[in-house]
N, C-alpha and C positions, 0 to 999 in steps of 0.2 A: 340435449342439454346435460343429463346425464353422463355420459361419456367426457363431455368438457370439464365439467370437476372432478369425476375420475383425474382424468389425464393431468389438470394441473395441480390436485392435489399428491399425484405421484412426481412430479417436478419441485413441489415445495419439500416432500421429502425426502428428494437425493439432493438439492440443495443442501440440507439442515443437515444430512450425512457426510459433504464435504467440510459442511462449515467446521461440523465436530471433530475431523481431522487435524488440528493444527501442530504437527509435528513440527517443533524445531530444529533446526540445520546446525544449529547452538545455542546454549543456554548455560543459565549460572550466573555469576557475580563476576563476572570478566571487566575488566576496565575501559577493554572497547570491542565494538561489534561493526564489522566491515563488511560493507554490501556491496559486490563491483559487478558490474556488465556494461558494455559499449563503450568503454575505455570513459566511465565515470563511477565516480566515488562516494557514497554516503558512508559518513566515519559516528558511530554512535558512542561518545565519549563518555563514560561510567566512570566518574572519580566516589562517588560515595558508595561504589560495589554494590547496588542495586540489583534486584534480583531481573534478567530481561530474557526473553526467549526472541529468538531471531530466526523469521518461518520467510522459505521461501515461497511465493504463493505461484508464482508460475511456474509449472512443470510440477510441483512438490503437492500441495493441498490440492490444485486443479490440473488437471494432468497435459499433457503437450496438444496445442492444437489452436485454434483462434477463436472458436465462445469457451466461458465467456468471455468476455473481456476484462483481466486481470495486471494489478500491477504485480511487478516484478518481486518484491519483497514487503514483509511487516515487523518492525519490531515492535512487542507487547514489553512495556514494561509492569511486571507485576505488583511490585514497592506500590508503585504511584497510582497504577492503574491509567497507564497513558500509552496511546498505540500511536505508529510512526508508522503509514504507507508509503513506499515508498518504488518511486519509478524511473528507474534509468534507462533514459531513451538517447536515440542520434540526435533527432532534431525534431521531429512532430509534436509538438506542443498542446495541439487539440487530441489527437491522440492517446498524447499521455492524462491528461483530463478527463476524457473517457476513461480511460483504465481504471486509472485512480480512484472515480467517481464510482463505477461497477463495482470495484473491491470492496470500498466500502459498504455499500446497500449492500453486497451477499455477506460480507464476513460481520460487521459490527451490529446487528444483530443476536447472533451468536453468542456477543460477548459483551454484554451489555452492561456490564460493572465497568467498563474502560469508555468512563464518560468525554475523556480529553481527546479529542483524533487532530492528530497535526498528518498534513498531506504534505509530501516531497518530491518536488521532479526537477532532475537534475540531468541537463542536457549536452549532449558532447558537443554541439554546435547550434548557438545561439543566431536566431535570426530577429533582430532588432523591433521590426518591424510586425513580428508576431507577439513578441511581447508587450507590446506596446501597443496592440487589438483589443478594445473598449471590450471585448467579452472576457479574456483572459485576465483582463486588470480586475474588473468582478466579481470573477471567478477568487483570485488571490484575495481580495479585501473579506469575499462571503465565507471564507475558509480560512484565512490568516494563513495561507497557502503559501510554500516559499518553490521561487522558479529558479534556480543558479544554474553555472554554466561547470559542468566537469566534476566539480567536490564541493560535499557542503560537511558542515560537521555539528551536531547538534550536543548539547549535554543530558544527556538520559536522565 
């Protein structure tokens, strides 16, 4: 028994040492912040020069490999205190859901003044018939979650 909190107390603490990592890839009052992989697009539009840090989480905060499971990108807007996970996939829809959903529990802890979390997955290849799957529709409604196909563009 012993040994078991040992062991996961040292897992909650290289967790909370990744968490504390979050090096931005860019940052500052830029008027937009552009996240590309798999030939899609999230365009973080910054007309009022808001202060945003833009962290890559896969590969950058969490290093190359398949646990955990992580989305692809976050941007923290600092002004507002609103973070933007965000995941650009081919086509795996639950997938990306996982990610998405991982990121959050390990990182938004972390950073717990950034009350507002909007989720993004933005797919290079839209399969109708996934999206349109009673889980993922609930999934969207219980997160005000947006699924687009290719580019989406939000205003920070």
């Amino acid at each position: 028994m012993r040994s078991a909190i040992i062991l996961l107390s040292c897992l909650i603490v290289r967790r909370v040492r990744h968490k504390m990592e979050l090096k931005p890839c860019q940052e500052g009052r830029h008027r937009r912040f552009v996240s590309r992989e798999n030939h899609c697009e999230h365009i973080g539009d910054n007309p009022e020069e808001k202060y945003i840090r833009q962290i890559k989480v896969d590969g950058d905060v969490f290093p190359p490999g398949k646990e955990p499971k992580r989305c692809d990108y976050l941007l923290l807007n600092d002004t507002d205190k609103v973070s933007y996970y965000i995941e650009l996939k081919g086509s795996d829809i639950r997938t990306a859901i996982e990610q998405i959903d991982s990121t959050v529990s390990l990182i938004a802890p972390a950073i717990k003044d950034y009350t507002v979390i909007f989720r993004r997955i933005i797919l290079h290849k839209v399969r109708p018939h996934e999206i349109q799957d009673s889980s993922v529709i609930k999934w969207k409604r219980r997160h005000k979650a947006v699924i687009v196909s290719r580019q989406h563009t939000d205003i920070l």
